[in-house]
C-alpha positions in Angstrom: 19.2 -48.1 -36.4 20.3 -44.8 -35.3 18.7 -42.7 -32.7 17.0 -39.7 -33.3 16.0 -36.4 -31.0 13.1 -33.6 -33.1 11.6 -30.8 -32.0 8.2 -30.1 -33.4 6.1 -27.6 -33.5 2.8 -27.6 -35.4 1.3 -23.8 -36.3 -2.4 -24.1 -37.7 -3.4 -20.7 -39.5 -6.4 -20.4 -41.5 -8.6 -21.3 -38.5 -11.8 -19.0 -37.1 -10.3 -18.9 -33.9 -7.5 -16.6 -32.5 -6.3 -19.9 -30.1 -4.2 -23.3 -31.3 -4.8 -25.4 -28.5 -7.6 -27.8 -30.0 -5.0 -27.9 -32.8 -2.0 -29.0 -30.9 -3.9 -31.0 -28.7 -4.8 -33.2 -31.5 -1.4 -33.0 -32.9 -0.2 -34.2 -29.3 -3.0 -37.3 -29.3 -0.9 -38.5 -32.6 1.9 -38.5 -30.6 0.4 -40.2 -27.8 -0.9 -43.0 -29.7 2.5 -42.9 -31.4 3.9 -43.7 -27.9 2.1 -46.1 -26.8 2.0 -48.5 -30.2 6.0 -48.4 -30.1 6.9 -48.4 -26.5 10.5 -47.1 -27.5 9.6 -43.3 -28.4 10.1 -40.8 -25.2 8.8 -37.3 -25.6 8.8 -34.1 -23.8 6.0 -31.4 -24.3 7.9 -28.3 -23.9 5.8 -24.1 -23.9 6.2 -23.8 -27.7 7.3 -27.3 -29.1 7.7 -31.1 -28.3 10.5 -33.2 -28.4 10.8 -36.5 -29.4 13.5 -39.2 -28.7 13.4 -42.7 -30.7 14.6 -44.6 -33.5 14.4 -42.5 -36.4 12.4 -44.1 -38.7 9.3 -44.2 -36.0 10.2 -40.3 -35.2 9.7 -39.5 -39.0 6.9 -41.3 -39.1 5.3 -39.2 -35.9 6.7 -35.9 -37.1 4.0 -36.6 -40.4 1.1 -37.8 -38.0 1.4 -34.5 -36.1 2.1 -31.9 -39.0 -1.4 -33.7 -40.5 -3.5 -33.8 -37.4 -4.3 -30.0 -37.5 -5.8 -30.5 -40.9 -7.9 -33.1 -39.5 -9.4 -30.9 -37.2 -10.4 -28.1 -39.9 -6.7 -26.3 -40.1 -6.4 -25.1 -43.7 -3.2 -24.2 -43.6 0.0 -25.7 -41.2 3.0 -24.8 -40.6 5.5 -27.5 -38.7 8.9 -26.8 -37.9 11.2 -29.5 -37.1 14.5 -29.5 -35.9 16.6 -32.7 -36.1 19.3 -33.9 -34.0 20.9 -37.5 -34.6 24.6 -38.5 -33.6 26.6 -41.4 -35.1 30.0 -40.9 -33.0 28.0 -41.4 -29.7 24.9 -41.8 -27.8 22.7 -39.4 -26.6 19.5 -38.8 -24.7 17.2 -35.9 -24.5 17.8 -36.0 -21.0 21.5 -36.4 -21.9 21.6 -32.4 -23.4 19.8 -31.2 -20.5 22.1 -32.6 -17.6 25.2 -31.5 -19.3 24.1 -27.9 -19.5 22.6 -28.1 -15.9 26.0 -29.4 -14.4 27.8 -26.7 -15.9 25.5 -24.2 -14.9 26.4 -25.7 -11.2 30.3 -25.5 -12.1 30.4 -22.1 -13.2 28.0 -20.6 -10.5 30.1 -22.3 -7.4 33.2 -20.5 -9.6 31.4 -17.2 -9.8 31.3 -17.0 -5.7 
């Protein structure tokens, strides 16, 4: 199985109400419960999306419970974007893409001095 790193992020419209927070919430309680019946998938809720590392067929699976949660709050109308990231010529880790970026960050500031 391959590994597999999505950013989500759900957008009701149609609602009564200005806000998306119930919304999101509930898309993020999919998530949870995601979570906690695999025990392999790692997220990260991030300002205007959430990414999620795992095996890709459980992160597929997720991405659908969360685009469909909104609905089953009252949402008429959703929009979900998702952004994919998978690898096959090494491993990687959410955590993986930030460190990288930080330790260059370090490089080229100590160089900038």
């Amino acid at each position: 199985m391959s590994r597999l790193i999505a950013e989500i992020a759900v957008d009701p419209i149609g609602t009564q109400e200005p806000t998306e927070s119930d919304y999101v919430v509930a898309a993020e309680r999919a998530l949870k419960k995601a979570v906690e019946a695999s025990g392999s998938l790692q997220y990260q809720i991030n300002p205007m999306s959430t990414t999620i590392e795992g095996e890709r067929e459980e992160v597929l699976k997720v991405l659908e419970r969360m685009h469909q949660a909104p609905f089953e709050e009252g949402a008429r109308r959703v929009i979900t974007t998702i952004r994919l990231d998978e690898r096959h010529d090494q491993d990687s880790s959410m955590t993986h893409h930030t460190d990288v970026v930080h330790q260059k960050l370090a490089v080229s500031k100590g160089s900038m001095c």
